[in-house]
Backbone as JSON Lines, residues from 0, in Angstrom:
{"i":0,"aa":"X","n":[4.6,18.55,16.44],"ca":[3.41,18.82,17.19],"c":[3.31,17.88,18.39]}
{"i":1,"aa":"X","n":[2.57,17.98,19.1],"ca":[2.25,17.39,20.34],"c":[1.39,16.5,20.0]}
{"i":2,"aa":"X","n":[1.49,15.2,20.93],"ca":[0.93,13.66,20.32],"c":[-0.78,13.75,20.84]}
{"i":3,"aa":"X","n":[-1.44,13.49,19.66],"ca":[-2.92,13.48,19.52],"c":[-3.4,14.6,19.03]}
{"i":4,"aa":"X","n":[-2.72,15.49,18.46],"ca":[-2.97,16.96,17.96],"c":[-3.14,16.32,16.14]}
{"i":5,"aa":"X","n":[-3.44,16.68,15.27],"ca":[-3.82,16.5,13.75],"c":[-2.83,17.07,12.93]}
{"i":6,"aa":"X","n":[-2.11,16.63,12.57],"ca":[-1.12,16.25,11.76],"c":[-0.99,16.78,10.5]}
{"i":7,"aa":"X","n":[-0.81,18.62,10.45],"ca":[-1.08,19.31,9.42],"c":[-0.29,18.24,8.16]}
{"i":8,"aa":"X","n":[-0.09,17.74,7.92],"ca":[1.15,17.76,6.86],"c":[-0.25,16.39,5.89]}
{"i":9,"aa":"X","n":[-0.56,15.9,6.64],"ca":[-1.5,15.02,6.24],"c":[-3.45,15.74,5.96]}
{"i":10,"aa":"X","n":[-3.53,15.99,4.58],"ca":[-4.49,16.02,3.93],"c":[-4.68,18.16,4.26]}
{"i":11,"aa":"X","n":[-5.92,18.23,4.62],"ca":[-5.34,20.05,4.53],"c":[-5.88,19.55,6.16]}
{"i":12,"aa":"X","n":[-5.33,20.58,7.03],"ca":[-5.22,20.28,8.34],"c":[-5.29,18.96,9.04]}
{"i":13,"aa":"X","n":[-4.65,17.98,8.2],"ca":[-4.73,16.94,8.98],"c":[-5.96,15.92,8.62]}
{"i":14,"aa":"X","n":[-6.81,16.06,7.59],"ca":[-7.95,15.72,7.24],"c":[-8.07,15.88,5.95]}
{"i":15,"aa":"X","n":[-8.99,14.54,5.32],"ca":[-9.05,14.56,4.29],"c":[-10.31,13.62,4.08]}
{"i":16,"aa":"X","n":[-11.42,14.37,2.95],"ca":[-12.5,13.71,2.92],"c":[-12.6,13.1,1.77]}
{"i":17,"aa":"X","n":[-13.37,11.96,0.77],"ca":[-13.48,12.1,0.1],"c":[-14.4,11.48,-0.79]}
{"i":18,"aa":"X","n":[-15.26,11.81,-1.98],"ca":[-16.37,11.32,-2.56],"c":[-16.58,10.64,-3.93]}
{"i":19,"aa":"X","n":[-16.59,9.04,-3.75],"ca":[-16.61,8.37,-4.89],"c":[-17.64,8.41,-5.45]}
{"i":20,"aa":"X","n":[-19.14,8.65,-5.27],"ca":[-20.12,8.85,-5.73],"c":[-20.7,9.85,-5.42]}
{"i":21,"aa":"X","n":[-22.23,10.21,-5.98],"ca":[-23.02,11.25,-5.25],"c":[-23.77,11.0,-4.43]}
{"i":22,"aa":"X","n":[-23.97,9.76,-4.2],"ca":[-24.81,8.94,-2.94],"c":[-23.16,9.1,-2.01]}
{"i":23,"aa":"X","n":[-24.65,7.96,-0.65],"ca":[-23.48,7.7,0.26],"c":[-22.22,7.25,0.01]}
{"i":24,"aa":"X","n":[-21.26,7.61,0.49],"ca":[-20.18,6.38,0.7],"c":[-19.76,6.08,2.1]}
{"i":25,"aa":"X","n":[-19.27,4.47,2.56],"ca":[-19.01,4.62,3.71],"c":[-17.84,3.37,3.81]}
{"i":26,"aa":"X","n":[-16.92,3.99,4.53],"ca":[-15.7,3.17,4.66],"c":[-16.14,2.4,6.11]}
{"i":27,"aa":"X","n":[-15.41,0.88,5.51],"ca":[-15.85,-0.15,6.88],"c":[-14.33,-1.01,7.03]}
{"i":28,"aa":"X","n":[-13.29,-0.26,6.13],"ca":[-12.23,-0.81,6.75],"c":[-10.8,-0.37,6.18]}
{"i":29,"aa":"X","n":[-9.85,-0.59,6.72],"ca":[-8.92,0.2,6.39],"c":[-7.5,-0.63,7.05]}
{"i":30,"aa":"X","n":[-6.8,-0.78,5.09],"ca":[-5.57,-1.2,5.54],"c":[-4.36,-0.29,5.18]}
{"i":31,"aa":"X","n":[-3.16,-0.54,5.96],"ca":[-1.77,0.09,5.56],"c":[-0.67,-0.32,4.94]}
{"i":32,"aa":"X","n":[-0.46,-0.24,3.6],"ca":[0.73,-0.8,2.71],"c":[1.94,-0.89,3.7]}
{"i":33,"aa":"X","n":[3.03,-1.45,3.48],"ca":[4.38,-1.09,4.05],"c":[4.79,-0.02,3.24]}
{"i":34,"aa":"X","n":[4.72,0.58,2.03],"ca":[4.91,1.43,1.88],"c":[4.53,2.82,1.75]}
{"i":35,"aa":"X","n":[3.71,3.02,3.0],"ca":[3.25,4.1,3.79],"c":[1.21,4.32,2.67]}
{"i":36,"aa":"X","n":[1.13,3.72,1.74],"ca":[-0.08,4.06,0.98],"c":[-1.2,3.4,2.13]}
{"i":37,"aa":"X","n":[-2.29,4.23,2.37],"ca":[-3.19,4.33,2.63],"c":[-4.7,3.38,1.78]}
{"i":38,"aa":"X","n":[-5.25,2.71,2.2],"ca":[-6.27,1.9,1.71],"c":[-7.34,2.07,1.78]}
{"i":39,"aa":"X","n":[-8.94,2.43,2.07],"ca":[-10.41,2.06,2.57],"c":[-10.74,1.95,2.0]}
{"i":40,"aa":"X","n":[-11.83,1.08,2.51],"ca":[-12.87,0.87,1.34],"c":[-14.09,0.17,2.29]}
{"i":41,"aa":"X","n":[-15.4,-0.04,1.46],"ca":[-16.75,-0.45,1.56],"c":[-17.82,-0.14,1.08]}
{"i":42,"aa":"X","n":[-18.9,0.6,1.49],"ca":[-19.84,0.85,0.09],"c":[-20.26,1.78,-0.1]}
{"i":43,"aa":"X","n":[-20.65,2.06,-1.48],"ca":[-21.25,3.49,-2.47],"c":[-22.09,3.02,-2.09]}
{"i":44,"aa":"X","n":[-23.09,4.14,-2.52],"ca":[-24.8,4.5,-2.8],"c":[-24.9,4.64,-4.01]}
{"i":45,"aa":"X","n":[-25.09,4.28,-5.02],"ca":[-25.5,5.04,-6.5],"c":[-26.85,4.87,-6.74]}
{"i":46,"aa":"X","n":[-27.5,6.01,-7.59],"ca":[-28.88,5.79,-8.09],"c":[-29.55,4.95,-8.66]}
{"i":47,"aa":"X","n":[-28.49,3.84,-8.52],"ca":[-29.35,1.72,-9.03],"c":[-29.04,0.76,-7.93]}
{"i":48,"aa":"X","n":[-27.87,1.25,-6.9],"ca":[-27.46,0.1,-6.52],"c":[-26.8,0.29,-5.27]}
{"i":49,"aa":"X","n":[-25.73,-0.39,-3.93],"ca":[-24.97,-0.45,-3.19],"c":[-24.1,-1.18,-3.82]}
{"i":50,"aa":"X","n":[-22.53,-0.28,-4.39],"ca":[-21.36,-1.19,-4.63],"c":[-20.56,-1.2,-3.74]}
{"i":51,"aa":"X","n":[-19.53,-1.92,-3.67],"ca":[-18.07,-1.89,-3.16],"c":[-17.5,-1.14,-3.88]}
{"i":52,"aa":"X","n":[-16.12,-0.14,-2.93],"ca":[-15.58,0.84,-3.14],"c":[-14.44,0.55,-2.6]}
{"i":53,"aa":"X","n":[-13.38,1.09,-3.26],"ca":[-12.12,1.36,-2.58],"c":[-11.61,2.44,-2.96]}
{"i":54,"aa":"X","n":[-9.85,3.42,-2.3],"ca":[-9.85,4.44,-2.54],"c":[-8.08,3.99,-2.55]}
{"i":55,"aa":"X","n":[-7.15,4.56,-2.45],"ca":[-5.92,4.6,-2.02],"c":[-5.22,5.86,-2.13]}
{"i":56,"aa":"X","n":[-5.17,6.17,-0.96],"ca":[-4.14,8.07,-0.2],"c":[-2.81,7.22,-0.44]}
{"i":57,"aa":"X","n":[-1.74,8.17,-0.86],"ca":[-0.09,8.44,-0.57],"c":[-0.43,8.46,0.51]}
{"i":58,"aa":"X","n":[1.1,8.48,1.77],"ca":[0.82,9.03,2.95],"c":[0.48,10.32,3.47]}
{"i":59,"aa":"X","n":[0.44,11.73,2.42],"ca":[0.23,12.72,2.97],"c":[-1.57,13.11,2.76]}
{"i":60,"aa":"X","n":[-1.9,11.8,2.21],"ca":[-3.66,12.08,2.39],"c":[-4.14,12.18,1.06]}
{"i":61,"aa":"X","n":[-3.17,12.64,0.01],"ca":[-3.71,12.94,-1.25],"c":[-4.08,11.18,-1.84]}
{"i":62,"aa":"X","n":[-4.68,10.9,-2.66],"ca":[-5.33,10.24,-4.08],"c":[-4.08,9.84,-4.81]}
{"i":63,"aa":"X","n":[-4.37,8.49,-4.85],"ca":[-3.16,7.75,-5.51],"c":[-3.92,7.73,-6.51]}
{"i":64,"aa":"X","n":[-3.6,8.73,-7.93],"ca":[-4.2,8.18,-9.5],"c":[-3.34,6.82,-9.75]}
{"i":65,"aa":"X","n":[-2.63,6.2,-9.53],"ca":[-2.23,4.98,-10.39],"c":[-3.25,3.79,-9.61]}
{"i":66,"aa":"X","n":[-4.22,4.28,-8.6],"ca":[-4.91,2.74,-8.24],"c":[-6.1,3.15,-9.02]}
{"i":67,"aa":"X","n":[-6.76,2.05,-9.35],"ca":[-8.61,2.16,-10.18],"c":[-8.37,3.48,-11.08]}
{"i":68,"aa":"X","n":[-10.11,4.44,-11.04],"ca":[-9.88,5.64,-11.98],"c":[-9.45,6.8,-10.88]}
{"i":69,"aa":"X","n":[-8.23,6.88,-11.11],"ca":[-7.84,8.47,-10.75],"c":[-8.01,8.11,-9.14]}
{"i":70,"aa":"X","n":[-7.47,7.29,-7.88],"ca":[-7.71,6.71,-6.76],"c":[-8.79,5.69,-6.25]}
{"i":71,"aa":"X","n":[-9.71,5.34,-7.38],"ca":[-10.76,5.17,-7.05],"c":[-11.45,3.97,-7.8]}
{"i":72,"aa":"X","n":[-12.16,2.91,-7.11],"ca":[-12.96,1.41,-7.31],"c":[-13.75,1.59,-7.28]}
{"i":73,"aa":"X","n":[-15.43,1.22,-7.73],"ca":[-16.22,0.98,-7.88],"c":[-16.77,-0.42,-8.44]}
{"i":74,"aa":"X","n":[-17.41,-1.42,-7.82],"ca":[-17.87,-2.67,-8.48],"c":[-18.9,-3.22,-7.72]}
{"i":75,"aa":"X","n":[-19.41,-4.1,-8.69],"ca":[-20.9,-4.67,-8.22],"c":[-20.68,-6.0,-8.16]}
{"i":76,"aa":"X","n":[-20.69,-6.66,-7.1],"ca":[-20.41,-8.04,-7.49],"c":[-21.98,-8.73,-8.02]}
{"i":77,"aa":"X","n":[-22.67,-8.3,-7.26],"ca":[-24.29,-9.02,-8.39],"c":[-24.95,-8.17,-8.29]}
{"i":78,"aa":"X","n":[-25.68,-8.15,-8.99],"ca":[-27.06,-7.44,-9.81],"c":[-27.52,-6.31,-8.51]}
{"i":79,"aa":"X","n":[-27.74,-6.58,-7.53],"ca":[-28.53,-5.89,-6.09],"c":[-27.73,-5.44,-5.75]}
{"i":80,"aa":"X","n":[-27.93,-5.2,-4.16],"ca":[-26.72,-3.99,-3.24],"c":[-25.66,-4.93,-2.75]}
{"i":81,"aa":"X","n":[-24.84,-4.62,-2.53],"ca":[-23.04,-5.11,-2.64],"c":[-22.71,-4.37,-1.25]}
{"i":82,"aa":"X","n":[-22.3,-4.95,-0.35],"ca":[-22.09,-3.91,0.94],"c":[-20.71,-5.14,1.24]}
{"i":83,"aa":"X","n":[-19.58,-4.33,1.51],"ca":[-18.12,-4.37,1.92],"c":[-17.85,-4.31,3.19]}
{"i":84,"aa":"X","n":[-17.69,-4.95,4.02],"ca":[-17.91,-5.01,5.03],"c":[-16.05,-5.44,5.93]}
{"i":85,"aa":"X","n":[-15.24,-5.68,5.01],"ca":[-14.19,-6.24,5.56],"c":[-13.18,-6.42,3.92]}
{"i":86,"aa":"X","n":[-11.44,-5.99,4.76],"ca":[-10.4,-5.59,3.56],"c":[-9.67,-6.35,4.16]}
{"i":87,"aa":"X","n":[-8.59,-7.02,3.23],"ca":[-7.23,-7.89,3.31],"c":[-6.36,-7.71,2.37]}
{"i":88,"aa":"X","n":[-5.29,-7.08,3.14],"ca":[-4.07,-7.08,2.07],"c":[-3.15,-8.47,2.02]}
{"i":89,"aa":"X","n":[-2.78,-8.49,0.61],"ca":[-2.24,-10.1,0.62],"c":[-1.02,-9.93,0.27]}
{"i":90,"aa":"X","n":[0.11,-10.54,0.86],"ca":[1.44,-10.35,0.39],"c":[1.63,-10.32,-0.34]}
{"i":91,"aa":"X","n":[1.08,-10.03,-1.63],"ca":[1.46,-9.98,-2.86],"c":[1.5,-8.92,-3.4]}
{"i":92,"aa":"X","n":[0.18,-7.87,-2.43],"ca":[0.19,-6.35,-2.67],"c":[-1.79,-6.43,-3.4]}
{"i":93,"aa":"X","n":[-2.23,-7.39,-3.58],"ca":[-3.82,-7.57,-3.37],"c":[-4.32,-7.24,-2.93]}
{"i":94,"aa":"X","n":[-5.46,-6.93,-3.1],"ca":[-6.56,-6.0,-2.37],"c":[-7.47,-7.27,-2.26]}
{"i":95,"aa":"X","n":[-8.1,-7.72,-0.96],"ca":[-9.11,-8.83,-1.12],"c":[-10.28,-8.03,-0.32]}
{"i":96,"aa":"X","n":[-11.42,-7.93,-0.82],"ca":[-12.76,-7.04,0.03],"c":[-13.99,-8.3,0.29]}
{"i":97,"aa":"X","n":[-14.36,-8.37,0.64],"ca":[-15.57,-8.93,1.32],"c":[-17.03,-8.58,1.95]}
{"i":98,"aa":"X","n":[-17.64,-9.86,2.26],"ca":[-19.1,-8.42,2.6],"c":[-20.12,-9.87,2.5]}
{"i":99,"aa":"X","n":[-21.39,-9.29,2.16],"ca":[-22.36,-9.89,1.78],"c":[-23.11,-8.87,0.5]}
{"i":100,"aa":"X","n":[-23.7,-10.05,-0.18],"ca":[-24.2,-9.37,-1.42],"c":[-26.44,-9.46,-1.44]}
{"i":101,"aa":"X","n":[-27.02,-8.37,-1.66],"ca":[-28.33,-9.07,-1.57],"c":[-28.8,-8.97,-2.68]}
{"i":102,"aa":"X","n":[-29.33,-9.84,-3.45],"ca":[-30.13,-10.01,-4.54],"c":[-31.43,-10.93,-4.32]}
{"i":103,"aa":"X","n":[-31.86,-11.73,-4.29],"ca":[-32.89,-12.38,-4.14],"c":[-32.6,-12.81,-2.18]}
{"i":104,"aa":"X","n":[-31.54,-13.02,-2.08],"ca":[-31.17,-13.45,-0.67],"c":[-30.14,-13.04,-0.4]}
{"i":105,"aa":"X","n":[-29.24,-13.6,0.61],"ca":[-27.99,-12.62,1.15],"c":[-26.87,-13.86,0.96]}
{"i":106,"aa":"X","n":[-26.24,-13.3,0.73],"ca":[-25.06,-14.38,0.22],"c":[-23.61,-13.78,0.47]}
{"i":107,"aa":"X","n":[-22.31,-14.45,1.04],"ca":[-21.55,-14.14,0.8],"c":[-20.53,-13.64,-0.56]}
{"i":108,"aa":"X","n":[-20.05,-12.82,-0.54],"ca":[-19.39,-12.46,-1.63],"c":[-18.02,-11.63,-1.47]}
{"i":109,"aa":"X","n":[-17.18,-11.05,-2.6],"ca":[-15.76,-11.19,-2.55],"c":[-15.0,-10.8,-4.05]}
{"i":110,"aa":"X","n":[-14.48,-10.03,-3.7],"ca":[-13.86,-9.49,-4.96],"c":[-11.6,-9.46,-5.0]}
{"i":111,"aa":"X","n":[-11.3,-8.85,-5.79],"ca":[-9.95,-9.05,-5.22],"c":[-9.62,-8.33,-6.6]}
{"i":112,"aa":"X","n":[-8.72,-7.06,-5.81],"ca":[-8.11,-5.53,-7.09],"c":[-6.96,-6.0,-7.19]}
{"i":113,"aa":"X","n":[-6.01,-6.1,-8.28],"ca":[-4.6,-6.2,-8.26],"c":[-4.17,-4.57,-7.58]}
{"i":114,"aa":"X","n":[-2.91,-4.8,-6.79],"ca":[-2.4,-3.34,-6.18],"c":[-1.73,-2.54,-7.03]}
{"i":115,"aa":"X","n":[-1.51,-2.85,-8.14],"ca":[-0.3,-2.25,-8.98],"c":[0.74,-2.82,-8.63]}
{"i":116,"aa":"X","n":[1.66,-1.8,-8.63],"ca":[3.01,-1.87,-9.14],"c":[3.68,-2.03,-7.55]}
{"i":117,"aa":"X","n":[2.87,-1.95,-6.84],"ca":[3.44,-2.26,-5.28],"c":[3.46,-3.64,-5.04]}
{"i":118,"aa":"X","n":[4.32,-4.7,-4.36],"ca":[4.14,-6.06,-4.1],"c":[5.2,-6.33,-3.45]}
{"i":119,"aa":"X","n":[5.46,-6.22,-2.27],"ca":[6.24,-6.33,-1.38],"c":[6.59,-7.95,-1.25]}
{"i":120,"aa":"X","n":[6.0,-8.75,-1.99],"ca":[6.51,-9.98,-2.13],"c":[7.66,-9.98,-2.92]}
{"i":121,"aa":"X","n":[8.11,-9.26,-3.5],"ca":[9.07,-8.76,-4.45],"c":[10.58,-9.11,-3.29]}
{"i":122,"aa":"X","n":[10.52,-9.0,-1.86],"ca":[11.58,-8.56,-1.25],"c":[12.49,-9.78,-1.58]}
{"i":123,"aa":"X","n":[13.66,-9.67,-1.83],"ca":[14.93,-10.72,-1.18],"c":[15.86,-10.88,-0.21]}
{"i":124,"aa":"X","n":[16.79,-11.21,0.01],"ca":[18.06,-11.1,0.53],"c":[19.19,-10.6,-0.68]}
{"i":125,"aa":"X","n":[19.01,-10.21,-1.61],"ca":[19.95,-9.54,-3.26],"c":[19.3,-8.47,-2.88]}
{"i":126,"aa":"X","n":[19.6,-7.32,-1.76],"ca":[20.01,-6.03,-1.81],"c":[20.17,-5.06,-2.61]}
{"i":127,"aa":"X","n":[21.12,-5.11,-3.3],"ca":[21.96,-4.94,-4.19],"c":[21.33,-4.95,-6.0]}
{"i":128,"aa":"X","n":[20.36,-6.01,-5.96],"ca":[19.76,-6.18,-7.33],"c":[20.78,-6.66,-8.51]}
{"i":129,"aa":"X","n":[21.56,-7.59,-7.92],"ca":[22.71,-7.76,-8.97],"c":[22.48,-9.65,-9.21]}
{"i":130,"aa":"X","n":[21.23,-9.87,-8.88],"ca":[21.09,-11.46,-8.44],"c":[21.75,-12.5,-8.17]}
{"i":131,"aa":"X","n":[22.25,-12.09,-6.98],"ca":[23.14,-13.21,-6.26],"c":[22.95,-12.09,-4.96]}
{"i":132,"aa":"X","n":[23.02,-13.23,-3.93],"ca":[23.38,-12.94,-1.94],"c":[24.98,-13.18,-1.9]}
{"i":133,"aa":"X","n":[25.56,-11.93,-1.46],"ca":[26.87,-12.0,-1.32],"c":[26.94,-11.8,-0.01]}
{"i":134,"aa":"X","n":[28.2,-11.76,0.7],"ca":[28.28,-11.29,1.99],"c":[28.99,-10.4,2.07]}
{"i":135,"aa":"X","n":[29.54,-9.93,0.97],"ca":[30.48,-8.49,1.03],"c":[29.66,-7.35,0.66]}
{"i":136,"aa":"X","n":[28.3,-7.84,0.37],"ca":[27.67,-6.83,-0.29],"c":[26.61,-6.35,0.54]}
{"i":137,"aa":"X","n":[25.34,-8.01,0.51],"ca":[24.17,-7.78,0.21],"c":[24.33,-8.12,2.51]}
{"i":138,"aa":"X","n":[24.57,-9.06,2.96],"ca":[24.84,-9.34,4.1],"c":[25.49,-8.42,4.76]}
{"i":139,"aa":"X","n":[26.59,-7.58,4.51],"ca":[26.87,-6.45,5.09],"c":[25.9,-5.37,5.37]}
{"i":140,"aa":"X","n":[25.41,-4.89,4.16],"ca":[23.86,-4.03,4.23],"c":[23.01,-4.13,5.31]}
{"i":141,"aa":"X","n":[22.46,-5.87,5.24],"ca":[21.65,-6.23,6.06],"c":[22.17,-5.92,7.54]}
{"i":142,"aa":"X","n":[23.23,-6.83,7.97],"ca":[23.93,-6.17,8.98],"c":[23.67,-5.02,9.73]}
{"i":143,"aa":"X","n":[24.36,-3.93,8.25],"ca":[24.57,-2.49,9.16],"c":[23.49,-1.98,9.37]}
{"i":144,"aa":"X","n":[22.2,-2.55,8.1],"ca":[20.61,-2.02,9.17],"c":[20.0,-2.64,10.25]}
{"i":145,"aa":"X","n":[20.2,-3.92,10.37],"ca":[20.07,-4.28,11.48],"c":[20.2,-3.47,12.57]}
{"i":146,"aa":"X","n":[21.86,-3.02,12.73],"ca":[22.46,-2.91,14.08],"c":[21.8,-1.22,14.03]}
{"i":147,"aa":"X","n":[21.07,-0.7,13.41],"ca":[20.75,0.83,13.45],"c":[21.28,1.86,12.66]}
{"i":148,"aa":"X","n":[22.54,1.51,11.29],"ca":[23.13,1.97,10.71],"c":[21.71,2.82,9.62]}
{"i":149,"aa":"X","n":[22.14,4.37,9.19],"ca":[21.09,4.31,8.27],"c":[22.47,5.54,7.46]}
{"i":150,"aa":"X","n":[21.42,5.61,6.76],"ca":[21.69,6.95,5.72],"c":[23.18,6.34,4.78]}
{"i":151,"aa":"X","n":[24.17,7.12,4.42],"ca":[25.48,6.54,3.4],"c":[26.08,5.94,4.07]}
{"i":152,"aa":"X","n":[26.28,5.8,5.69],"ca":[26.66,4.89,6.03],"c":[27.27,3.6,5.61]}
{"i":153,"aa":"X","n":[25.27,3.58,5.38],"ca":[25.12,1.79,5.47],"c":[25.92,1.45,4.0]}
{"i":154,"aa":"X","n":[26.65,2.22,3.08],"ca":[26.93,1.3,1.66],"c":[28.73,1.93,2.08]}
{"i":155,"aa":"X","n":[29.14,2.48,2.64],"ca":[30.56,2.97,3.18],"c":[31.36,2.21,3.07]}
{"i":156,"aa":"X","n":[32.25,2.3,1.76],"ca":[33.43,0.59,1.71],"c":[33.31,-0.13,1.35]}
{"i":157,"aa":"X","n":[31.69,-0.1,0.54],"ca":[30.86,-1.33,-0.25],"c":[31.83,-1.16,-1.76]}
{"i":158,"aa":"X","n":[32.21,-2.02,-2.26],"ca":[32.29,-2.17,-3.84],"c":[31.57,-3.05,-4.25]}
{"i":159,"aa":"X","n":[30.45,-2.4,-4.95],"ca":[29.56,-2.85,-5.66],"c":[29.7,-3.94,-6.96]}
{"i":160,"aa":"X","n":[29.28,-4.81,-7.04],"ca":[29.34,-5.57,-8.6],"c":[29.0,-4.94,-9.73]}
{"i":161,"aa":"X","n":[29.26,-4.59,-10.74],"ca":[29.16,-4.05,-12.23],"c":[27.35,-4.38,-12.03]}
{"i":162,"aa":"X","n":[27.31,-5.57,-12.08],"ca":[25.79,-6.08,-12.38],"c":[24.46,-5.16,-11.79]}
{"i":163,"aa":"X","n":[25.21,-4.55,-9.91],"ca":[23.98,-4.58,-9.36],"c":[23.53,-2.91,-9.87]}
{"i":164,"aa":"X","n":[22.06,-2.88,-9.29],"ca":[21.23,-1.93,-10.04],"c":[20.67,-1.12,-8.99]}
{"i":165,"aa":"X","n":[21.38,-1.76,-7.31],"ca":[20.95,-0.71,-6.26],"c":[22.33,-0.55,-5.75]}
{"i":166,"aa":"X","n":[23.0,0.67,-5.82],"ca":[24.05,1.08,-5.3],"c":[24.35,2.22,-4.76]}
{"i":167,"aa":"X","n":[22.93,3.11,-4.49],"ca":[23.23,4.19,-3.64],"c":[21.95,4.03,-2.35]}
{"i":168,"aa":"X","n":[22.0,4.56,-1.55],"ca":[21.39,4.42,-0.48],"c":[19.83,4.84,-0.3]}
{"i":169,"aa":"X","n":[19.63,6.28,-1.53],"ca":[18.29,6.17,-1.59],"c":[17.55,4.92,-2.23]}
{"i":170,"aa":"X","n":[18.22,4.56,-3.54],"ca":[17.75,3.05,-4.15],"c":[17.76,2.0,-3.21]}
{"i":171,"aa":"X","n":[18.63,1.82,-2.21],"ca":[18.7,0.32,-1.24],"c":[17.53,0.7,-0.45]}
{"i":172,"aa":"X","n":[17.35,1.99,0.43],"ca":[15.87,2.07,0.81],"c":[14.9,2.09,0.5]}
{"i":173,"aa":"X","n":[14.78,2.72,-1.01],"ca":[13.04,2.77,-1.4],"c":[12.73,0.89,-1.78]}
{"i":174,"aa":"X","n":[14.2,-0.24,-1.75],"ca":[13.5,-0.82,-2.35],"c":[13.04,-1.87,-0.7]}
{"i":175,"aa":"X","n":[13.83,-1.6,0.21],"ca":[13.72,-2.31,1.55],"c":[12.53,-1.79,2.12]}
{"i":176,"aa":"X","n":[11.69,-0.62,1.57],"ca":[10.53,0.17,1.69],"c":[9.48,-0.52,1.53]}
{"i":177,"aa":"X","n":[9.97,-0.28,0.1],"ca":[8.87,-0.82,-1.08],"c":[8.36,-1.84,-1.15]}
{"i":178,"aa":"X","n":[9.47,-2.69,-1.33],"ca":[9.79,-4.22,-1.51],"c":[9.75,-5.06,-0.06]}
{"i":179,"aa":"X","n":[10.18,-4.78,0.71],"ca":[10.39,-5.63,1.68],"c":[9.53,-5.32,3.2]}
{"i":180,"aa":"X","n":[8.68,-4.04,2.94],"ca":[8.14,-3.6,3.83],"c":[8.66,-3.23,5.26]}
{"i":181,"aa":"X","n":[9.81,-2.59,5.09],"ca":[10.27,-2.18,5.79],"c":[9.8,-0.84,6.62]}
{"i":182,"aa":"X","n":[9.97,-0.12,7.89],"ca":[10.05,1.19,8.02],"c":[11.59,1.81,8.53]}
{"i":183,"aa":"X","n":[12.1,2.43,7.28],"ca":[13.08,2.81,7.62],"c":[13.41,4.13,7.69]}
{"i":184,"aa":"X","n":[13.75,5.21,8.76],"ca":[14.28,6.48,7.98],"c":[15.39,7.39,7.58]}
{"i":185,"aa":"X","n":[15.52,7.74,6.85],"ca":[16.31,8.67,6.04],"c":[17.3,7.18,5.69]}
């Protein structure tokens, strides 16, 4: 498509709405995994209270069920309304939210979701997953992505160690993806 046009492929025409409560909800910030997952969050309306909310889309817009219930956070940090006002992802793959909280007065406050199974702190220089940095292996790799090499290429002539546990090219990318926050394609 032509640039600034909506991006059928993402949510149904390019759009995607969605409702953590039956009150308001309203997103006040929004971060991007390295591995393409989608983040917002800030605050519900519910019929007692203002919580903090978060949500997490795949990249094509849909609801990640493996974050909170079924895509979806809800929490109160005290007793009164909870308003989210600001998100930080932490190299670890953390969710850190922020805001002010009001209960008797206004106070800062702060919560923090583990991300799952995502944690791009995970990355190394062991490529390969065979634990050790070789240069016939794991340094060559690096190399040939460096210089723009992609697809089977990049493992072409590689003999792998018995040990390692990434030895084909979709595994070396999802984990330089995943793991290391890379953007790489095909």
């Amino acid at each position: 498509g032509l640039a600034g046009t909506l991006d059928t492929s993402f949510g149904i025409g390019g759009k995607v709405t969605t409702a953590i409560v039956t009150g308001n909800d309203l997103a006040t910030a929004m971060a991007l995994q390295p591995d393409g997952k989608i983040l917002l969050s800030g605050q519900c309306t519910t019929a007692t209270n203002v919580r903090f909310c978060a949500l997490r889309y795949h990249p094509n817009g849909t609801l990640d069920s493996t974050f909170g219930n079924a895509g979806t956070v809800l929490t109160s940090v005290v007793a009164g309304n909870n308003y989210a006002t600001a998100m930080a992802l932490q190299p670890d793959g953390r969710l850190l939210l922020a805001g002010y909280c009001a209960n008797a007065t206004n106070d800062f406050c702060s919560i923090r979701y583990d991300g799952g199974p995502f944690g791009y702190r995970a990355c190394s220089l062991d490529i390969d997953g065979d634990n050790q940095v070789l240069a016939t292996t794991d340094m060559l790799i690096g190399i040939r992505i460096a210089l723009g090499i992609r697809g089977s290429a990049v493992i072409n002539g590689i003999t792998f160690p018995a040990t390692a546990t990434r030895k084909t090219w979709p595994l070396i990318r999802d984990y330089l993806v995943t793991q290391c926050g890379m953007s790489l394609v095909q």
